[in-house]
DSSP file (Angstrom, degrees, kcal/mol; ACC not computed):
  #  RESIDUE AA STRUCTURE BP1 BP2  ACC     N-H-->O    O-->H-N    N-H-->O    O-->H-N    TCO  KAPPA ALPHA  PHI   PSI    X-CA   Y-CA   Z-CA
    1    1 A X              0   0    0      0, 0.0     2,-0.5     0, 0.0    37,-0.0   0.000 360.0 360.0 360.0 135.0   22.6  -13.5    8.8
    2    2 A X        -     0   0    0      1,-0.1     2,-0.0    35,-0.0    37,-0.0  -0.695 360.0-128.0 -95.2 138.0   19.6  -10.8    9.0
    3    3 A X        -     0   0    0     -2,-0.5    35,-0.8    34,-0.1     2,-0.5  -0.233  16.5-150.1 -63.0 144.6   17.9  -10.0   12.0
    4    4 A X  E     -A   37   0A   0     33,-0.1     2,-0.5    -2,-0.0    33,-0.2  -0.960   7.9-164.0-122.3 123.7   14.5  -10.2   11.9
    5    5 A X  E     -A   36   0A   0     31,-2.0    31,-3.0    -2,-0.5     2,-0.3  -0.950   2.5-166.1-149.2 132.6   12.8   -8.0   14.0
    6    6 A X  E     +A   35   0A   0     -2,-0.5     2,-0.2    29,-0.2    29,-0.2  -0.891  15.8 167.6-124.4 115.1    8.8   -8.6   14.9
    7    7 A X  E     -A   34   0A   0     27,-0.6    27,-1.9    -2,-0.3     2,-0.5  -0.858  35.9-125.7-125.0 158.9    6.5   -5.8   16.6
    8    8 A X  E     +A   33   0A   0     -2,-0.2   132,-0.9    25,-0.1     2,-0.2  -0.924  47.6 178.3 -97.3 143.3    3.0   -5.1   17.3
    9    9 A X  E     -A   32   0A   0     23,-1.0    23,-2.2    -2,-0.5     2,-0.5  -0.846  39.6-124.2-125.2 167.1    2.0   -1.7   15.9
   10   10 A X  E     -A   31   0A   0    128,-0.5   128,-0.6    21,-0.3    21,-0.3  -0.834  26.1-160.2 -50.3  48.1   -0.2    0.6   15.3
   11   11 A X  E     -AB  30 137A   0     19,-1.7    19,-0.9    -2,-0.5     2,-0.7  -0.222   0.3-166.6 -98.1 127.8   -0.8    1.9   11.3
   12   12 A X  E     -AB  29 136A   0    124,-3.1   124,-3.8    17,-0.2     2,-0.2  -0.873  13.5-170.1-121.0 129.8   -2.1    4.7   11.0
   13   13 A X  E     +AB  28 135A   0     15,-3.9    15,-1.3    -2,-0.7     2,-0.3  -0.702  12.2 175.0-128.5 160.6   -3.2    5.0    7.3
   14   14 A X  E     -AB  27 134A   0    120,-1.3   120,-1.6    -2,-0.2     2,-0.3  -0.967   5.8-175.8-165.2 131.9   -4.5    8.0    5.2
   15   15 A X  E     -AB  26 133A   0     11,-0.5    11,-1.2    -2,-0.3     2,-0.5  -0.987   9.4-160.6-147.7 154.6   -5.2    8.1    1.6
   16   16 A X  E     -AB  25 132A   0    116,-1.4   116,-2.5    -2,-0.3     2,-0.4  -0.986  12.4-175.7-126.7 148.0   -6.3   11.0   -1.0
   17   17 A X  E     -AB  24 131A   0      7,-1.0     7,-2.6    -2,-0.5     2,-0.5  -0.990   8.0-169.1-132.4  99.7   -7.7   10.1   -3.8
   18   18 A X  E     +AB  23 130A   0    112,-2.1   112,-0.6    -2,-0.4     2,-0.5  -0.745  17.5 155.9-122.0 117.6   -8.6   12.4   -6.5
   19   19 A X        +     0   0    0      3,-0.9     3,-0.2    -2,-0.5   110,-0.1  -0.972  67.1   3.9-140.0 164.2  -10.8   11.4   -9.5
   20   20 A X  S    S-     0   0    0     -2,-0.5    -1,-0.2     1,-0.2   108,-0.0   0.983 129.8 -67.2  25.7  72.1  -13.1   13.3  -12.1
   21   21 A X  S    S+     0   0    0     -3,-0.3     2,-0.3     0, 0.0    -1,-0.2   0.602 110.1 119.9  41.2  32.6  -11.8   16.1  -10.0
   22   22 A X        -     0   0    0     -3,-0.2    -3,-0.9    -5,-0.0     2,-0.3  -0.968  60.2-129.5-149.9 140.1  -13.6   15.2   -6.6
   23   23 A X  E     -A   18   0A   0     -2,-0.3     2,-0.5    -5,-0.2    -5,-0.3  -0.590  24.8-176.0 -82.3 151.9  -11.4   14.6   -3.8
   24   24 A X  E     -A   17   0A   0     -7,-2.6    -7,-1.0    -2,-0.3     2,-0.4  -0.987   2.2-175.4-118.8 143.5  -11.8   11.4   -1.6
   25   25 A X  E     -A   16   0A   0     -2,-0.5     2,-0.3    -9,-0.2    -9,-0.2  -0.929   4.6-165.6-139.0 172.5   -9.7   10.9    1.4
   26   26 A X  E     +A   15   0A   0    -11,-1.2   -11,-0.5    -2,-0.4     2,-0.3  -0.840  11.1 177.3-164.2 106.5   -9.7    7.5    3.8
   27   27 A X  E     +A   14   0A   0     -2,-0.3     2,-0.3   -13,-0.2   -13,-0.2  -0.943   9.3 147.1-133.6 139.1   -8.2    7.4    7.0
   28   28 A X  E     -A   13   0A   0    -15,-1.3   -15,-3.9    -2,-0.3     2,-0.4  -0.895  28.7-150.1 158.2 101.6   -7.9    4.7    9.7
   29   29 A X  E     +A   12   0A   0     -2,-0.3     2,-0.3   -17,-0.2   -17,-0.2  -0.936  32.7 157.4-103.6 156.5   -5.5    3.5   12.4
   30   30 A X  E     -A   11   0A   0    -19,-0.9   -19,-1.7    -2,-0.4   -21,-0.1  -0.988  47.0 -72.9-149.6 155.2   -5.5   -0.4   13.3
   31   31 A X  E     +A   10   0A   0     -2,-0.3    15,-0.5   -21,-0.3     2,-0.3  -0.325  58.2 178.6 -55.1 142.8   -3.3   -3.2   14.8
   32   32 A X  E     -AC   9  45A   0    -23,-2.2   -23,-1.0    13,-0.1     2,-0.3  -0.622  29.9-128.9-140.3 169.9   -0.4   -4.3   12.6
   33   33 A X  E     -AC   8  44A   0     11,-1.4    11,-0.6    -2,-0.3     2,-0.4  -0.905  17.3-166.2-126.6 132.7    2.7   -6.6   12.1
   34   34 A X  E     +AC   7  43A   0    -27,-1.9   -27,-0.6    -2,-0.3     2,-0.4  -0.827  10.3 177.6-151.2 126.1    5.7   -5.2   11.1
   35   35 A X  E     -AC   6  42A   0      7,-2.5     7,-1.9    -2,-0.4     2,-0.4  -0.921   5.5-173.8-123.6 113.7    8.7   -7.7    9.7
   36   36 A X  E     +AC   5  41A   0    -31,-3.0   -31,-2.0    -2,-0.4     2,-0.3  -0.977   7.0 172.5-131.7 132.9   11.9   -6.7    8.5
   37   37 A X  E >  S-AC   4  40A   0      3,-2.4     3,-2.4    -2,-0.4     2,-0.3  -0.999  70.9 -45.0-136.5 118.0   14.6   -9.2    6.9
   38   38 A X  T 3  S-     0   0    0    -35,-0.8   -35,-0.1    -2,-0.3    -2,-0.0  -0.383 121.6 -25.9  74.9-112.8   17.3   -7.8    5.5
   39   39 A X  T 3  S+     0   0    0     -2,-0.3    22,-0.5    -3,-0.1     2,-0.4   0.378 118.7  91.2-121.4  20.4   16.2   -4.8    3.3
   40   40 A X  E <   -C   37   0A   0     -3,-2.4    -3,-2.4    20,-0.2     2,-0.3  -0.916  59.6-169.3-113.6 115.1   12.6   -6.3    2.7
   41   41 A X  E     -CD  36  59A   0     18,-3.4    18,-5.9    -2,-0.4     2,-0.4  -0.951   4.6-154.9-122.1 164.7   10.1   -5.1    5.3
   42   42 A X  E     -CD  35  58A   0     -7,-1.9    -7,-2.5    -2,-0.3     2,-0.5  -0.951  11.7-175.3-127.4 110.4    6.8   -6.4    5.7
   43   43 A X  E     -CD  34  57A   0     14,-0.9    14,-2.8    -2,-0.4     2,-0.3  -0.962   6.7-175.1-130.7 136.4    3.6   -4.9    7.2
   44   44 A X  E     +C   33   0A   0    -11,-0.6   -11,-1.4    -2,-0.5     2,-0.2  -0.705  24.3 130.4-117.5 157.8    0.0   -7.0    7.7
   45   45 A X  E     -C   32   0A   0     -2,-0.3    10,-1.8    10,-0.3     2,-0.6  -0.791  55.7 -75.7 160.8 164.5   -3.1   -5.5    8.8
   46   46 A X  B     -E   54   0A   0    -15,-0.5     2,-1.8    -2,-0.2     8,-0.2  -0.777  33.4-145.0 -85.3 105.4   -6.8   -5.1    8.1
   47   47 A X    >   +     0   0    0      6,-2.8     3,-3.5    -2,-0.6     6,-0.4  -0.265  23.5 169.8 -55.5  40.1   -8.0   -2.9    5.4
   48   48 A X  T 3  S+     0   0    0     -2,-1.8     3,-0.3     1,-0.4    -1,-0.2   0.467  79.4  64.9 -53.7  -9.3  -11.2   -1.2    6.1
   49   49 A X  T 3  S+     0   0    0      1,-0.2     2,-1.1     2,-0.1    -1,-0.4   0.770 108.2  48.5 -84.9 -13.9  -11.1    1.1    3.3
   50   50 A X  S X  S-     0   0    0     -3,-3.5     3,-2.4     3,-0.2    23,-0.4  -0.522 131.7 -77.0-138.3  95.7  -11.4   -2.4    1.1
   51   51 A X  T 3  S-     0   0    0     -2,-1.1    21,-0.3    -3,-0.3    -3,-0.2   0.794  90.8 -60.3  58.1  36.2  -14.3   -4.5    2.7
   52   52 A X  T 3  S-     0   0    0     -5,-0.3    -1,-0.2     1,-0.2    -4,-0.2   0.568  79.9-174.6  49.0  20.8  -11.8   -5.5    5.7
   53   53 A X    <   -     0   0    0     -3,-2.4    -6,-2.8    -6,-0.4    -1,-0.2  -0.127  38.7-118.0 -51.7 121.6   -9.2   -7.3    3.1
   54   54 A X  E     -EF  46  70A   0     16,-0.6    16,-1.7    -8,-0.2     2,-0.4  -0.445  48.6-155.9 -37.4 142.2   -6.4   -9.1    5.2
   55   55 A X  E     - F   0  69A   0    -10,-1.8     2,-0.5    14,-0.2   -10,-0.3  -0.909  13.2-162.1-158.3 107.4   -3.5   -6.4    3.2
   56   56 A X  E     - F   0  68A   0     12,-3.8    12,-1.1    -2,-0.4     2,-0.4  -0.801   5.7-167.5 -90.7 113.1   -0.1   -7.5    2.9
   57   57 A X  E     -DF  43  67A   0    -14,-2.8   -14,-0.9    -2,-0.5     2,-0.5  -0.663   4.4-176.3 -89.7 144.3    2.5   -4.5    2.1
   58   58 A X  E     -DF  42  66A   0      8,-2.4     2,-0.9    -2,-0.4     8,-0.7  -0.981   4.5-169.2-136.0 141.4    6.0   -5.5    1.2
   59   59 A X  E     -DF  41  65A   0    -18,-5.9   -18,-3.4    -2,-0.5     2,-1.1  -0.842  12.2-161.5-137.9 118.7    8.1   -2.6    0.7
   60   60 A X  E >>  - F   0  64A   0      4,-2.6     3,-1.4    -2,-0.9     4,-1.4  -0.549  56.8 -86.9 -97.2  73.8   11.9   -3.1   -1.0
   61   61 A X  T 34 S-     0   0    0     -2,-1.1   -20,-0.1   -22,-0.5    45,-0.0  -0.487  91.3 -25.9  60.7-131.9   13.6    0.2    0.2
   62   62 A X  T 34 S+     0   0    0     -2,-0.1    43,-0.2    -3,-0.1    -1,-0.2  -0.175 126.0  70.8 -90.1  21.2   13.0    2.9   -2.0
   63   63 A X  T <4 S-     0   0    0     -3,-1.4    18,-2.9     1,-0.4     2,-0.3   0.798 103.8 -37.6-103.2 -64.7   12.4    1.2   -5.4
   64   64 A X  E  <  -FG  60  80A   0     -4,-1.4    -4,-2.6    16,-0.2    -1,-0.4  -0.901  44.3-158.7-157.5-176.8    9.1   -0.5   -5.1
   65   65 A X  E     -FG  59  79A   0     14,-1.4    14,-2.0    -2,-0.3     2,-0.3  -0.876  19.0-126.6-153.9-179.6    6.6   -2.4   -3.0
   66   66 A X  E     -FG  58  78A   0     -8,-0.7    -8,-2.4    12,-0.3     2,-0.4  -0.968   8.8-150.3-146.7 153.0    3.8   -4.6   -3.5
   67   67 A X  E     -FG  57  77A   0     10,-4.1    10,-1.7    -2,-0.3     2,-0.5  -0.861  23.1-170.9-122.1  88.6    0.1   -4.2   -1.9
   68   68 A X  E     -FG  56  76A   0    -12,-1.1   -12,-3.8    -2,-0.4     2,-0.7  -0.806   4.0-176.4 -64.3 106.1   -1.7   -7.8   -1.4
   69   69 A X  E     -FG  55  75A   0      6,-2.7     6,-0.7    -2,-0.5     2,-0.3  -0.894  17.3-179.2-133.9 155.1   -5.0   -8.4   -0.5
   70   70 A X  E     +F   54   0A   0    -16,-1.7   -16,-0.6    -2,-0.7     2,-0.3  -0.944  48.0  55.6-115.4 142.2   -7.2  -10.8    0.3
   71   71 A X  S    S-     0   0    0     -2,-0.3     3,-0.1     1,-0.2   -20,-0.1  -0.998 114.4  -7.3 151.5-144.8  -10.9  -10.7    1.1
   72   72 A X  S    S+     0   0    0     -2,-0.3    20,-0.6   -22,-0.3     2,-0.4   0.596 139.3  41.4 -75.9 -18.8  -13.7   -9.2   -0.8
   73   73 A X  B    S-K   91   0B   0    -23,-0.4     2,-0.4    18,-0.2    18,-0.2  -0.922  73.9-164.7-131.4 125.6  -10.8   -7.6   -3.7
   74   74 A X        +     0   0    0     16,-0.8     2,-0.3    -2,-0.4    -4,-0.2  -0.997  29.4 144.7 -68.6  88.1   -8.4  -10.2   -4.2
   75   75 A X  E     -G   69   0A   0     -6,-0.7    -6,-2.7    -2,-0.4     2,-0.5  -0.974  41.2-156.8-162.3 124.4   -5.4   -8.2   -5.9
   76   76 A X  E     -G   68   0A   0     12,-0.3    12,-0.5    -2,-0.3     2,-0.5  -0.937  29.3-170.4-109.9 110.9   -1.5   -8.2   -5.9
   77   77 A X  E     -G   67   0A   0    -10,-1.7   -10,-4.1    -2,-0.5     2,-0.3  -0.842   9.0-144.9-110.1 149.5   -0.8   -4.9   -6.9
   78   78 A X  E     -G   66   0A   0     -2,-0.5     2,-0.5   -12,-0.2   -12,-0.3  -1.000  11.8-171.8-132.2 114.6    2.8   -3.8   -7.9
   79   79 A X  E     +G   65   0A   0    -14,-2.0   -14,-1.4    -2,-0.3     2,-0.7  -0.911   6.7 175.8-116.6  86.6    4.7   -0.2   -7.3
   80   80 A X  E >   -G   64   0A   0      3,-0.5     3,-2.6    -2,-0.5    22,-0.5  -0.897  40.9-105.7-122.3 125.8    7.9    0.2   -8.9
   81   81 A X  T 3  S-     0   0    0    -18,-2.9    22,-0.1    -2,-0.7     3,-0.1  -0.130  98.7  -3.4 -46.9 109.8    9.6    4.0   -8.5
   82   82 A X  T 3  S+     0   0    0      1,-0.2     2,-0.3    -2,-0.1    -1,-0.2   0.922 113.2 108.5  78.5  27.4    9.3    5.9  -11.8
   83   83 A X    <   -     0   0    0     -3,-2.6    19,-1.4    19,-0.3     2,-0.6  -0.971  64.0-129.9-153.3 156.7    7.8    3.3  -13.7
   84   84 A X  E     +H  101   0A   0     -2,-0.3    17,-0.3    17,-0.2     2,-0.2  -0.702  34.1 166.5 -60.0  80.4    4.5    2.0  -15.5
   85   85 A X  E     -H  100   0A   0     15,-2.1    15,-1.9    -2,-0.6     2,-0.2  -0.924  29.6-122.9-126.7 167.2    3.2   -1.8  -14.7
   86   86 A X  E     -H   99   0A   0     -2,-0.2    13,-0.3    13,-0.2     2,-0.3  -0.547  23.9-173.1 -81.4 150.9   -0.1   -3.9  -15.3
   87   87 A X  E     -H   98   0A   0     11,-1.8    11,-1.1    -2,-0.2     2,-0.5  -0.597  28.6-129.6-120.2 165.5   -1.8   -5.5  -12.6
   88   88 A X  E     -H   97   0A   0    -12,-0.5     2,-0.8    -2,-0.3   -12,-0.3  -0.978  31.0-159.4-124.0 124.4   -4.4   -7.7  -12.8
   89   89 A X  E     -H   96   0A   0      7,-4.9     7,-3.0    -2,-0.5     2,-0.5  -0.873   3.0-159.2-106.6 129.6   -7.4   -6.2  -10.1
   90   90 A X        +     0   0    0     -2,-0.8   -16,-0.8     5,-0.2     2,-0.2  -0.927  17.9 165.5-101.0 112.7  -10.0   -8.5   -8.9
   91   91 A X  B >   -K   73   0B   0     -2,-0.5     3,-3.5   -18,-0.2   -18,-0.2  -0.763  48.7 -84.2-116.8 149.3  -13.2   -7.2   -7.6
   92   92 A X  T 3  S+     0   0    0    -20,-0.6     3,-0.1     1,-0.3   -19,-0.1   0.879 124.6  48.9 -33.9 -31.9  -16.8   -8.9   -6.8
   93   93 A X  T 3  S-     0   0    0      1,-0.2    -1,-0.3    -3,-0.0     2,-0.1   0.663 124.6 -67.0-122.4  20.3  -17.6   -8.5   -9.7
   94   94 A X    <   -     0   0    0     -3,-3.5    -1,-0.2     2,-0.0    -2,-0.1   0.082  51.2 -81.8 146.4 136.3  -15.1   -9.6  -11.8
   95   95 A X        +     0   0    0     -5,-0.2     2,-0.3    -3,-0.1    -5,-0.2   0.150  34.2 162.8 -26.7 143.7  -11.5   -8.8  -12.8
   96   96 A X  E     -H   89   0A   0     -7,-3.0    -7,-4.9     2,-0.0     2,-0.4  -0.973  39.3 -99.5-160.2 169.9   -9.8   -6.3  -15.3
   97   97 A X  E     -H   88   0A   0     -2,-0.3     2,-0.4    -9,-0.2    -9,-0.2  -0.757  30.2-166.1 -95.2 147.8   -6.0   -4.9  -15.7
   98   98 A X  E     -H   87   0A   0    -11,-1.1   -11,-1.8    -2,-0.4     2,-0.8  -0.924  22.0-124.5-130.4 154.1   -5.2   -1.6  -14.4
   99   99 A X  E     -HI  86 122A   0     23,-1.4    23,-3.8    -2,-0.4     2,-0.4  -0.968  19.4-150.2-118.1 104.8   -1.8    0.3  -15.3
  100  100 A X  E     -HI  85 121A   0    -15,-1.9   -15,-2.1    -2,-0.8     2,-0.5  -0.925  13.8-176.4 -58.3  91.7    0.2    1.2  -11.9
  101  101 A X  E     -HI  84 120A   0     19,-1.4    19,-1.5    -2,-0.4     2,-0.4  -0.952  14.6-164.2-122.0 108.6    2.1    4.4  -13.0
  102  102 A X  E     - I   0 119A   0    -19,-1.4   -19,-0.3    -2,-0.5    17,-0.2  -0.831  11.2-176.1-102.6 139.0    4.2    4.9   -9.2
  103  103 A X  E     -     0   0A   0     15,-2.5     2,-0.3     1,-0.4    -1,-0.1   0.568  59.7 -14.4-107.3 -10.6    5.4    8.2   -9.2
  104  104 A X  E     - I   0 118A   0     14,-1.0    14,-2.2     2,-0.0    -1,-0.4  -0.841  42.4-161.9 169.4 173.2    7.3    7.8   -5.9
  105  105 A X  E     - I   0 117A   0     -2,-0.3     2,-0.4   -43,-0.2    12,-0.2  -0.961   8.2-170.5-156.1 120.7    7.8    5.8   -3.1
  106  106 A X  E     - I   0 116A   0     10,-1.4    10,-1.7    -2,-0.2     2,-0.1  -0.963   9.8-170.6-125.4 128.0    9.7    7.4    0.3
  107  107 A X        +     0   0    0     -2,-0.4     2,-1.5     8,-0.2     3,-0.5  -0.400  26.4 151.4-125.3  37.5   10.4    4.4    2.9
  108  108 A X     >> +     0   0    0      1,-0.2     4,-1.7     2,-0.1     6,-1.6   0.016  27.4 120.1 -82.0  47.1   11.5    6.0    5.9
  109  109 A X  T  45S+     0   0    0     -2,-1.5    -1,-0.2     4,-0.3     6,-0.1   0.619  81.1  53.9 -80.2   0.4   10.1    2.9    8.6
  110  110 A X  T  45S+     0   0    0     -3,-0.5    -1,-0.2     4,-0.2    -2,-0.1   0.778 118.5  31.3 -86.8 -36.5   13.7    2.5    9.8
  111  111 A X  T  45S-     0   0    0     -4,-0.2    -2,-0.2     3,-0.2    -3,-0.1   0.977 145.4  -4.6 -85.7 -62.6   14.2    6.2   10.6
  112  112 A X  T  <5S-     0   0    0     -4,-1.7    -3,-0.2     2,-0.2    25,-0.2   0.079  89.3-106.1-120.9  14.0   10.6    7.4   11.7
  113  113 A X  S   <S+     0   0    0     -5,-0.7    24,-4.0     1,-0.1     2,-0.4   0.886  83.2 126.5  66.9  21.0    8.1    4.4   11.2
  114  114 A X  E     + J   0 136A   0     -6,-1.6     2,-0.3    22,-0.2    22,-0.2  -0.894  33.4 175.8-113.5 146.1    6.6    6.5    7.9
  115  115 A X  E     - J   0 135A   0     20,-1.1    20,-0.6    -2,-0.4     2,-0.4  -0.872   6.3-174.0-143.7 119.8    6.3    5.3    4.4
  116  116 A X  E     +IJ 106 134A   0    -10,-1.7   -10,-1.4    -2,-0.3     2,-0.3  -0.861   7.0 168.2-123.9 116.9    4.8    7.3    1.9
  117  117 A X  E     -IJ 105 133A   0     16,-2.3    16,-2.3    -2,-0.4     2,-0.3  -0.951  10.0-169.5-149.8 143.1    3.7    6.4   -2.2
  118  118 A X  E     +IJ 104 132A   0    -14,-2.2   -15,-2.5    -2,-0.3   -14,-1.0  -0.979  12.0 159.9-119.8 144.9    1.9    7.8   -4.8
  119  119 A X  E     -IJ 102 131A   0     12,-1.4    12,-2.7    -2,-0.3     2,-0.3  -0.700  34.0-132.5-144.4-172.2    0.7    6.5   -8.4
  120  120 A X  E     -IJ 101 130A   0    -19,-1.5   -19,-1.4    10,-0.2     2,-0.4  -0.766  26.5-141.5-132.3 178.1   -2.1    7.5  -10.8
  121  121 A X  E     -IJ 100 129A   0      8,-1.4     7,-2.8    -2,-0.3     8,-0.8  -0.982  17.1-166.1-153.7 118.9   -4.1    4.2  -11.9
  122  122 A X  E     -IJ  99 127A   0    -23,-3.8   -23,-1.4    -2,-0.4     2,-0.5  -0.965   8.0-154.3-131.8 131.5   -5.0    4.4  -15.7
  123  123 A X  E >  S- J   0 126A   0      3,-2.2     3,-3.2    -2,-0.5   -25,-0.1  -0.883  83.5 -12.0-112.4 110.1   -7.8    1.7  -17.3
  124  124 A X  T 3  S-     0   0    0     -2,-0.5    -1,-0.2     1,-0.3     3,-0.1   0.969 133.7 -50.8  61.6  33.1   -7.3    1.0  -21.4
  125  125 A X  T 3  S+     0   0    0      1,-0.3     2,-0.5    -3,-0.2    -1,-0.3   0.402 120.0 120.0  83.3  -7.2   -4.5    4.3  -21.6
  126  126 A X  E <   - J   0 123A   0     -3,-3.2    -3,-2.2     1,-0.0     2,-1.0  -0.602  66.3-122.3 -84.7 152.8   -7.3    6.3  -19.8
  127  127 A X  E     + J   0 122A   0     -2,-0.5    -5,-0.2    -5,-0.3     3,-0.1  -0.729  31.7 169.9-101.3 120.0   -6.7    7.9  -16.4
  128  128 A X  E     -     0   0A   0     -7,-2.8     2,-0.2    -2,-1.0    -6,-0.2   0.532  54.7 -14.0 -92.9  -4.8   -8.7    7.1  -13.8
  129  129 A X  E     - J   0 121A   0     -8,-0.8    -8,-1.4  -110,-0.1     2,-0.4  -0.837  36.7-135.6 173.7 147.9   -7.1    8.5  -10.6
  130  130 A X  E     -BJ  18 120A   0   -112,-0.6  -112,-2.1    -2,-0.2     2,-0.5  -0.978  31.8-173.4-122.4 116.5   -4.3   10.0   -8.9
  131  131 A X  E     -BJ  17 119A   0    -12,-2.7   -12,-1.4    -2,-0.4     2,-0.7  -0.905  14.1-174.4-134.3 108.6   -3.5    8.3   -4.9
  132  132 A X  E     -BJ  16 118A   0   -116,-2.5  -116,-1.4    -2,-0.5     2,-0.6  -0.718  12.3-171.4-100.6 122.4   -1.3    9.5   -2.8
  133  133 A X  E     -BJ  15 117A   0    -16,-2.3   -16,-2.3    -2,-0.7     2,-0.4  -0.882   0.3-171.0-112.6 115.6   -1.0    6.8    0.6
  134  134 A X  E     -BJ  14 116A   0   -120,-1.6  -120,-1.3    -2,-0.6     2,-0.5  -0.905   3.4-164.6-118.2 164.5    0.9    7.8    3.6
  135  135 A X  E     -BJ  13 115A   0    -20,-0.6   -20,-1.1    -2,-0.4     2,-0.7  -0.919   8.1-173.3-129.5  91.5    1.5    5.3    6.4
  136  136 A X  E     -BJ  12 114A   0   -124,-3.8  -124,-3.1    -2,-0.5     2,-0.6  -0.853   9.1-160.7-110.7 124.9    2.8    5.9   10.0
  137  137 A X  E     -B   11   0A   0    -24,-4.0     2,-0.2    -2,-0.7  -126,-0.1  -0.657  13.0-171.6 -87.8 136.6    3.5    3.0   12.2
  138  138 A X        -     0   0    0     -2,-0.6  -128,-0.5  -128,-0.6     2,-0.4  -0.642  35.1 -88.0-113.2-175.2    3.6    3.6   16.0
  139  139 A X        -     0   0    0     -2,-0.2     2,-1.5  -130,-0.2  -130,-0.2  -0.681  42.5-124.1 -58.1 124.0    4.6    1.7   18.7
  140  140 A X        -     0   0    0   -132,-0.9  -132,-0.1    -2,-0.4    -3,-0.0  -0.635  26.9-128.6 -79.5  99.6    1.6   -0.5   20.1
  141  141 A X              0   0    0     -2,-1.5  -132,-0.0     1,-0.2     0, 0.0  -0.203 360.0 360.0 -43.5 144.3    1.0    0.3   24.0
  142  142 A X              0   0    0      0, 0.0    -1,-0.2     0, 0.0    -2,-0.0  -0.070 360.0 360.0 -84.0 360.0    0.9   -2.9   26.6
C-alpha cells in the first residue's frame, strides 16, 4: 500500500520567460500542499503570475507532469520529457491550441524539495517562447 504523505509548504516559484528576445522573469513564494502517492506527487497553490488561478501540478517522476488551473485561465496543460503535445489554453478571451515542446523535466522533491522544467510553447508551427520554471518547496514554519 502507498504512503501518502501530506505537508504544509512553502513554494517558492521562479519563472524566465524569454520571447521576441525580451526577457521576463516571475517570482513568488506562497503557501502549498504537497501529496505524494506512490510515484505521483501532487502540489496545489495559488498562482499569482496567472490572475490568482487555484494551480494544480502533478508531477510523474521524471517523465512528465501536468499544470491545472483554474480561475481567470482555465487550462490543463501537459509536459511529457522530450516530446511535442497540444493543449488546448483557455484565456478570457477565448481559447486556442498551443504545442508543449518539454525539453526536460528534473523532479528532485524527494531528495531536496526542487523540481525544475523547461518547454518552448509554439502557436500554428510558430514559436512563441522559451520557459524555463524552477520550483523549491520548503518546510512551512508553525
Amino acid at each position: 500500500m502507498a504512503i501518502t504523505m501530506k505537508n504544509n509548504r512553502i513554494l517558492n516559484f521562479k519563472s524566465v520567460v524569454l520571447q521576441n528576445e525580451e526577457v521576463i522573469e516571475s517570482v513568488f513564494s506562497t503557501p502549498a500542499v504537497y501529496e505524494k502517492k506512490g510515484s505521483i506527487a501532487r502540489i496545489s497553490y495559488k498562482d499569482f503570475s496567472f490572475g490568482n488561478a487555484d494551480t494544480e501540478l502533478r508531477v510523474f517522476g521524471n517523465k512528465s507532469l501536468k499544470i491545472m488551473r483554474k480561475g481567470g485561465i482555465n487550462s490543463v496543460l501537459t509536459l511529457e520529457n522530450g516530446k511535442s503535445i497540444q493543449c488546448d489554453y483557455q484565456t478570457p478571451y477565448g481559447s486556442f491550441e498551443i504545442n508543449m515542446k518539454t525539453q526536460s523535466i528534473i523532479n528532485e522533491l524527494d531528495v531536496n524539495g526542487s523540481l525544475f522544467f523547461n518547454y518552448a510553447i509554439c502557436v500554428d508551427d510558430s514559436h512563441l517562447s522559451l520557459v524555463g520554471v524552477y520550483i523549491k518547496l520548503d518546510e512551512k514554519e508553525v
